[in-house]
TIVORO-644406 format. One record per atom (N, C-alpha, C, O, CB): x, y, z. Coordinates in steps of 0.001 Angstrom, whole numbers, plus 500000, padded with zeros to 6 digits. Glycine has a CB too. Layout:
N
XYZ...
// end
This chain:
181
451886472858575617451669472962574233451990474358573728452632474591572704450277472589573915451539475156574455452090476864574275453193476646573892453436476172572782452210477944575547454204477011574897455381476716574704456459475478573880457687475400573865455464476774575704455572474749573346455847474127572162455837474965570771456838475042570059454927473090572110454666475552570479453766475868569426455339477450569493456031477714568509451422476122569911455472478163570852456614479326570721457908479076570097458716479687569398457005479805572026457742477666570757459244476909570185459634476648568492460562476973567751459225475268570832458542475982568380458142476212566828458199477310565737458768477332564646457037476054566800457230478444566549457001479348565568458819479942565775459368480057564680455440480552565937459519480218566709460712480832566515461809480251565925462660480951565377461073481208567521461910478778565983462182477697565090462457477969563738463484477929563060461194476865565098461037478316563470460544478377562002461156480198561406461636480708560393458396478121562036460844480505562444461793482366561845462914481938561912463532481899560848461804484082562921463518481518563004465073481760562471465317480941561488466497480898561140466216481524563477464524480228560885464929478915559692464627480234558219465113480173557089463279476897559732463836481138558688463287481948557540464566483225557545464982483638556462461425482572557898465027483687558641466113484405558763467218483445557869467744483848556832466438484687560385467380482560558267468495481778557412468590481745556160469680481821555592468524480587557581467209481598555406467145481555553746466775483041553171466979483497552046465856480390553179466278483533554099466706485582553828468448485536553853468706486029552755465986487052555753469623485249554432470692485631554378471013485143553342471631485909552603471371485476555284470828484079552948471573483304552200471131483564550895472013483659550041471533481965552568469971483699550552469710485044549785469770486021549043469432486121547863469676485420549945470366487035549989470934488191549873471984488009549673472588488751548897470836488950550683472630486907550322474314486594549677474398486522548784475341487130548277475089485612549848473406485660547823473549485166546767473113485901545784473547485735544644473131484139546763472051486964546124471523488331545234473138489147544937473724489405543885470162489595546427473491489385546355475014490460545808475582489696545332476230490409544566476113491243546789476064488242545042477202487751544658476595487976542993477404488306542126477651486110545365475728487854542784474670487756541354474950488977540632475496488998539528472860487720541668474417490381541525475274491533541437476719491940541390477098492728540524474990492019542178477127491693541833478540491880541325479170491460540066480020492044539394479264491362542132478550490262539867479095489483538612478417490080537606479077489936536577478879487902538561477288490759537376476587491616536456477590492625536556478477492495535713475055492053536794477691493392537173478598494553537147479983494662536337480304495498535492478911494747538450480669493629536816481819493183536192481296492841535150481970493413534293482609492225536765480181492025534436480199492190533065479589493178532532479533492955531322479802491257532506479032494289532821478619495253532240480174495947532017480316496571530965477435496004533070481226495879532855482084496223532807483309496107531462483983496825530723482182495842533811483020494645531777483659494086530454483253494297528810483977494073527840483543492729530646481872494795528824480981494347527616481470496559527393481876497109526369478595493356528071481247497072528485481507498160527921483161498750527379483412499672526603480911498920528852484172497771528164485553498131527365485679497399525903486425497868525044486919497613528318484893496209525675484822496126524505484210496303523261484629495910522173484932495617524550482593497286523643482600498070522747483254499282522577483234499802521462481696498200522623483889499870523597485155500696523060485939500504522492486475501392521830485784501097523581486331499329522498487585498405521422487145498392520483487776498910519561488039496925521565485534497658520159485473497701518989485095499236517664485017499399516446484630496684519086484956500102519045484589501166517999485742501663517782485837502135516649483589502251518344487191501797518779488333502198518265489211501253516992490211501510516323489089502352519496488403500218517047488809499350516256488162499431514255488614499395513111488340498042517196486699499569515099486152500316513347486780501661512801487208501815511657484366500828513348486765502633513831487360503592513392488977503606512515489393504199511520487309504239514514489474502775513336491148502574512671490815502103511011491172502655509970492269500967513690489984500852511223489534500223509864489005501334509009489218500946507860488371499069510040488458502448508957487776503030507952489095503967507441489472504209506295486299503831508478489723504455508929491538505021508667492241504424507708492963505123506997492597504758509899492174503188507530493029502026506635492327502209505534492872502428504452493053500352507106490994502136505698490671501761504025491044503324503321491795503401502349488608501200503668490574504226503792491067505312503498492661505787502585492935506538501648490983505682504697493317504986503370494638505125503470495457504239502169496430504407501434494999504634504980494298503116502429494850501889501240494152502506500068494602502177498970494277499998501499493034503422500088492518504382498578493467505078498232493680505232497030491293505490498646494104505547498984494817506917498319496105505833498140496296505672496934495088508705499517496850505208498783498174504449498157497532504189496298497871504634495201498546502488499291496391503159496838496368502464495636495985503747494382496456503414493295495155501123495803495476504675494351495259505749493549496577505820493526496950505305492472494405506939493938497778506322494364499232507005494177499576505325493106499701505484491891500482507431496211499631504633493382500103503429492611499691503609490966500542503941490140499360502011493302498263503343490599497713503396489654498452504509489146499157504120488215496403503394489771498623506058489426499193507085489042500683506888488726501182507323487688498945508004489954501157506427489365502981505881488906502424504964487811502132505495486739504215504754490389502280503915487932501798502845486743501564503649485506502032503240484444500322501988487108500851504802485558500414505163484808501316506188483875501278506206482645499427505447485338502195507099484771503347507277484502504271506615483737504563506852482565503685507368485302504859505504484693505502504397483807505511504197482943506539504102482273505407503557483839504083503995482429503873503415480955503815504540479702503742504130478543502394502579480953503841505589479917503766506894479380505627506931479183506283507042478147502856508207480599506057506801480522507391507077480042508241505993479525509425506138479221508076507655481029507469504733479429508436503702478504507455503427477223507969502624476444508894502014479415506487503783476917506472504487475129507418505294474877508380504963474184505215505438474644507281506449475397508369507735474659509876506489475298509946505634474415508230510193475815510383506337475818511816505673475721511675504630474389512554504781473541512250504741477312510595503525474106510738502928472553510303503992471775509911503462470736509819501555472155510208504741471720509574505668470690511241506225470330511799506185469233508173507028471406511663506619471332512972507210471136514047506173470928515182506317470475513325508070472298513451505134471347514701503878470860514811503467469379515768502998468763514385502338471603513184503869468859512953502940467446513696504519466594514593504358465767510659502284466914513342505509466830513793506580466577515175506725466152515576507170465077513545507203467488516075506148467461517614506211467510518333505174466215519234505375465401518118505626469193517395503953466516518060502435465726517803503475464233518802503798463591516777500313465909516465503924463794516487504591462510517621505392462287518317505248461282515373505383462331517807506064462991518809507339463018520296506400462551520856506454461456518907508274464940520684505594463699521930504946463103521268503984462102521768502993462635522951504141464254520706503570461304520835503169460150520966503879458882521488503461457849520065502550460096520164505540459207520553506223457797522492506678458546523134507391457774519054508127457260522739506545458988523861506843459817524988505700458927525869506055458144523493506505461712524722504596459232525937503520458305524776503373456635525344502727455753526288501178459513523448503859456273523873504194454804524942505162454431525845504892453640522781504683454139524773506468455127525879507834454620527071507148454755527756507125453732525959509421455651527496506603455688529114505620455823529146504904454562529978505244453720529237504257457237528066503631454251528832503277453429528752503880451742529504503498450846528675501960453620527629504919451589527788505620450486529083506777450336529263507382449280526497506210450363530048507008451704530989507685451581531864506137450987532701506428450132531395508643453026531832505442451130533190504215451309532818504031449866533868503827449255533111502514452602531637504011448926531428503478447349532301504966446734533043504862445757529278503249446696532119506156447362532493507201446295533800507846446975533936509051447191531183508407445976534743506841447277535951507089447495536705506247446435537915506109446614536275506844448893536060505593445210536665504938444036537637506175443749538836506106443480535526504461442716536842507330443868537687508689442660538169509944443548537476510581444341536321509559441257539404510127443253539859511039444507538980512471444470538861513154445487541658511415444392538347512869443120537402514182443900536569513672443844536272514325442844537127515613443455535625512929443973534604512289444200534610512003445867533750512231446718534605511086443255535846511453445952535769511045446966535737512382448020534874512551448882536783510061447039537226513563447665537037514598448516536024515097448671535960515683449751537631515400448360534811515172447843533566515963448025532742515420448980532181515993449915532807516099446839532711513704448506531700512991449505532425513099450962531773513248451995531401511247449046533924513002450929533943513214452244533690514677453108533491514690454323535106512748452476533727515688452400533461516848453036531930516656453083531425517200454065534035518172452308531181516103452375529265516211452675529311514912453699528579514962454687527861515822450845530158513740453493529921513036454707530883513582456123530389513222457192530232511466454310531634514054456186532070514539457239531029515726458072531010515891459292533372515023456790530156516512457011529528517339457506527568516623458078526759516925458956529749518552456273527626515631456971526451514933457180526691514098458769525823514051459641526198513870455770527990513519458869528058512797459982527813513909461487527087513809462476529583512003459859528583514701461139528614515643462639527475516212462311527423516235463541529924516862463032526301516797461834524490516644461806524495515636462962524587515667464189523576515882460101524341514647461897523649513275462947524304512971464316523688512477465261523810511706462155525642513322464332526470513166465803525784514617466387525910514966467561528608513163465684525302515121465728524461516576467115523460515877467146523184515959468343523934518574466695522567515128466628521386514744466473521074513277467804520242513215468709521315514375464724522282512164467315522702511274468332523131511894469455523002510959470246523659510454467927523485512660470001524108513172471076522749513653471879522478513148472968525259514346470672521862514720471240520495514815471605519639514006472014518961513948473040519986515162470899519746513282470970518701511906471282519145511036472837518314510808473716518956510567469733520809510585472933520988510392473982520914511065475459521085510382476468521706510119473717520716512092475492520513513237476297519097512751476659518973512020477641520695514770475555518305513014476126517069513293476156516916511620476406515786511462476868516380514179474808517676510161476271516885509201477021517595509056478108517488508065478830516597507922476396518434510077478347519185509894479718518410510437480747518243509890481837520574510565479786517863511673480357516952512135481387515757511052481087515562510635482228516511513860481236515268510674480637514438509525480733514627508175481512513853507531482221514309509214479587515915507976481136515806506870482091516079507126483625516082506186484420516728505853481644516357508702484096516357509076485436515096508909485660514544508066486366516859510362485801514391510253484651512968509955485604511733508852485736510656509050486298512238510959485374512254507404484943511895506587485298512297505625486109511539504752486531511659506390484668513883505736486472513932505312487856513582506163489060513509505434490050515133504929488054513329507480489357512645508363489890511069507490490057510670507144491169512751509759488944510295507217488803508710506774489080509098505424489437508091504922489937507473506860487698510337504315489435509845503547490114510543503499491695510495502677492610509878502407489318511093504591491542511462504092493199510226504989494366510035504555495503513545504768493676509624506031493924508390506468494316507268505283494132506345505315494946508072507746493500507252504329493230506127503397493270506414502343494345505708501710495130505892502726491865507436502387494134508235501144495222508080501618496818507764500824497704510228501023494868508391503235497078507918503501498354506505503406498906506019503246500026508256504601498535506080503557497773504053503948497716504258502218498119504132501857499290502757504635495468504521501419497226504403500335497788504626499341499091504002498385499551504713500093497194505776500021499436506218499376500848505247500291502112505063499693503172508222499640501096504717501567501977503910501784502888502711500999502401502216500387503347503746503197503149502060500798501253500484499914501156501235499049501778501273499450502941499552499351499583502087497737501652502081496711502180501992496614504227501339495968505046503319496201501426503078497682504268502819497958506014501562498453506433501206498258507595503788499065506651500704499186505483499534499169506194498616498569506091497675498923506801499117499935506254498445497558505315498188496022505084498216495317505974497201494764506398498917495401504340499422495156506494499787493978507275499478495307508960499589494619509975501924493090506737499324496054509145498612496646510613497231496539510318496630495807511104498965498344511085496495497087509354495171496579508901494683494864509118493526494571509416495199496922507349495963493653508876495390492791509111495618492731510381494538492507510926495572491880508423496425492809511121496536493129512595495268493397513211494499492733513906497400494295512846495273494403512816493728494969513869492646494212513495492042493885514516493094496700513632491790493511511885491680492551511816491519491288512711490433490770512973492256492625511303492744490851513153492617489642513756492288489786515229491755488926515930493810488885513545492709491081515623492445491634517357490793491321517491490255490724518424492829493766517688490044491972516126488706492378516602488411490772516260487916490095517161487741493825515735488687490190515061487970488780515165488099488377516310487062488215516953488408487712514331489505488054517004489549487281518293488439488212519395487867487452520176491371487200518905488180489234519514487702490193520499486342489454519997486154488535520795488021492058520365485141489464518848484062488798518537483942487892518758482818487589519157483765488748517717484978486815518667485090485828518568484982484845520580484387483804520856486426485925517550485715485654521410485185486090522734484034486574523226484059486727524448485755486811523078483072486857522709482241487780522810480780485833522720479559485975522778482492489486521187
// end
């Protein structure tokens, strides 16, 4: 019976040695897989903070475009008043322009009548031809420097849109990255 009861009790340890190994196998395998996700969980809050950070870069970035925008716009519209201002200006100008024409053409009935009006309209006309000549000048440089404000609005614009579309980029990285999570 001794030697039964030895048989037994060593029986019974190595049965207890067995579920100690198996165990411990299963403790490190448990461990490891924690590790690796501590691993994982910490590259992606690095992602996501390099990822907020970019985002506050963008919004930043999309303030000041959209301020540079608003500021051309604003331009713009400043410089196409003064261009009708100078247009309604000009159309006036050539209309007292063909009255003096055709009040030279009524007082050419009488030849000094007529020589006089034509020396005050010859002199009245070249006035207004310095005057038209000015006026065109002055919407010529106008209409430069409003193709000047829109091709600066147009650049302002094509960078907002590219950084738009990298803004939605990063966007969709971090949704999918949360969205994993």
């Amino acid at each position: 019976m001794k030697r039964l009861l030895t048989t037994l009790v060593v029986l019974i340890s190595l049965g207890l040695c067995v579920v100690c190994l198996v165990q411990w196998e299963r403790e490190a395998r448990l461990r490891g897989h924690i590790l690796d996700l501590v691993k994982r969980l910490e590259a992606e809050n690095a992602m996501r903070i390099d990822a907020e950070r970019k985002v506050r870069e963008y919004e930043k970035e999309i303030a000041r475009l959209t301020e540079l925008r608003i500021e051309m716009e604003a331009k713009l519209i400043a410089v196409s008043r003064e261009y009708s201002q100078l247009s309604a200006d000009s159309t006036a100008r050539g209309i007292s322009i063909a009255v003096y024409m055709r009040e030279v053409a009524q007082m050419q009935h009488g030849l000094e009548a007529t020589q006089a009006a034509f020396g005050k309209g010859t002199e009245a006309l070249k006035g207004h031809n310095d005057v038209v000549t000015t006026q065109n000048s002055a919407m010529e440089k106008q209409n430069e420097l409003l193709k000047q404000l829109v091709e600066e609005r147009n650049d302002a614009i094509t960078k907002l849109n590219a950084r738009t579309r990298e803004f939605n980029e990063l966007v969709e990285k971090y949704n999918k990255l949360a969205k994993s999570k």
